[in-house]
Phi, psi and omega in degrees: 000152179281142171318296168309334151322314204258335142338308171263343124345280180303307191289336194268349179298289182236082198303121168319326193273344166275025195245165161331201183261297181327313209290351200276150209083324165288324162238181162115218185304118161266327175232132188267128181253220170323158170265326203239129174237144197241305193229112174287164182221164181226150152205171189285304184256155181264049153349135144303340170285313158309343171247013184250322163337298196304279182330320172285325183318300198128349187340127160258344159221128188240090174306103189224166195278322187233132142330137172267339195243079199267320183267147152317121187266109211258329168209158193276091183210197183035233166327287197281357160290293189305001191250299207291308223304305195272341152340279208279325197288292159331317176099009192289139186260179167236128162231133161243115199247130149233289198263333167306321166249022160306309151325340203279159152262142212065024166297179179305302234247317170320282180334284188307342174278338177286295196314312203277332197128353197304157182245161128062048212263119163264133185280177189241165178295326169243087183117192203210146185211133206201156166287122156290149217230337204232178176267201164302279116040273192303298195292292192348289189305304196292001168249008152088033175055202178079019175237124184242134191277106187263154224051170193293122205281086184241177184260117173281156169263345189214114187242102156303137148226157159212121182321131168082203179282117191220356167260086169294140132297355150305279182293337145274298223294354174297303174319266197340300186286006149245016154128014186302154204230354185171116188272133147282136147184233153195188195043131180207125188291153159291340153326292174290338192298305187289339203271311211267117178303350162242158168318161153226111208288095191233143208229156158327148176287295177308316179300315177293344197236318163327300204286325166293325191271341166289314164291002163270322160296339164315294181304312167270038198037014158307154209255078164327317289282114167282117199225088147293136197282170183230135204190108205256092149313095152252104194299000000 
């Protein structure tokens, strides 16, 4: 496929225009590879391990959720040599959908909401909010553990979620006001932990967000590649 081609695909995947504010600049091609691409690769973060993936793959393009390059870049070294290096070397392009496609529909936050069991699922200005389907117990195992409750740790009937750091106080009281019983999400400050009128459920950035980008590489025939960060649970 032509790089441009498969470009205007991913925009119609995650329309560029559904993302924050923040994101300008920040997502869609970030790296110009190759013109003809054969083989996609998919991941959450653009790793150096993940782009050296990509590169041994044959990748002509490597799709991700978050940018390596957030901030202006004044010199090439560390991470970001090391991310760029097999990239470049290679012909690998980088294209990035992040809250658009936090946003898409059958986006990151949709994936997630498939996962715990949601009924009757509705968006959020960020997220998805649904009838729970499942317990505490039960959404823990299917999000891969790694989970802790700041409230009374009970099985909600009405569940928000938002993929990734999502915990606003905006967006619970948006849950609340639309009947949520206990908010998903991850990194959660101990401030809102205290401030939030619901539990608040919180889980790993990756266990929440992955799991869209894995099922988007399923659905286009893409080359998943997993680079999970290691994260030690000690009571």
């Amino acid at each position: 496929m032509d790089s441009a081609d498969l470009v205007a695909h991913l925009e119609r995947i995650a329309p560029p225009e559904l993302a924050e504010e923040f994101d300008e600049g920040r997502i869609g091609l970030i790296v110009e590879g190759r013109k003809d691409v054969g083989t996609v690769c998919c991941a959450l973060d653009a790793t150096p391990a993940v782009a050296e993936a990509a590169a041994r793959a044959g990748a002509g393009m490597l799709v991700v959720h978050h940018t390596p390059i957030w901030d202006a870049v004044n010199a090439v070294r560390g991470t970001t040599a090391a991310v760029l290096r097999p990239l470049l070397a290679h012909g690998v392009g980088l294209y990035v959908m992040h809250t658009n496609f936090d946003r898409a529909d059958g986006g990151v936050n949709d994936t997630l909401a498939r996962i715990l069991g949601l009924e009757d699922v509705r968006p959020m200005s960020l997220g998805r909010i649904g009838r729970c389907t499942c317990t505490l117990r039960e959404m823990a195992a299917r999000i891969g553990g790694n989970v802790r409750v700041y409230g009374a740790a009970r099985n909600p009937a009405t569940l928000a979620v938002v993929g990734g750091s999502g915990f606003d106080p905006a967006l619970i009281e948006e849950a609340v006001s639309l009947g949520a019983e206990a908010f998903l999400s991850a990194e959660l400050k101990h401030h809102v932990a205290r401030s939030s009128p619901i539990p608040c459920i919180e889980s790993t950035h990756y266990a929440l967000e992955a799991p869209g980008m894995q099922a988007l590489a399923e659905r286009e025939g893409w080359q998943y590649i997993d680079d999970r960060p290691t994260v030690t649970t000690i009571p």
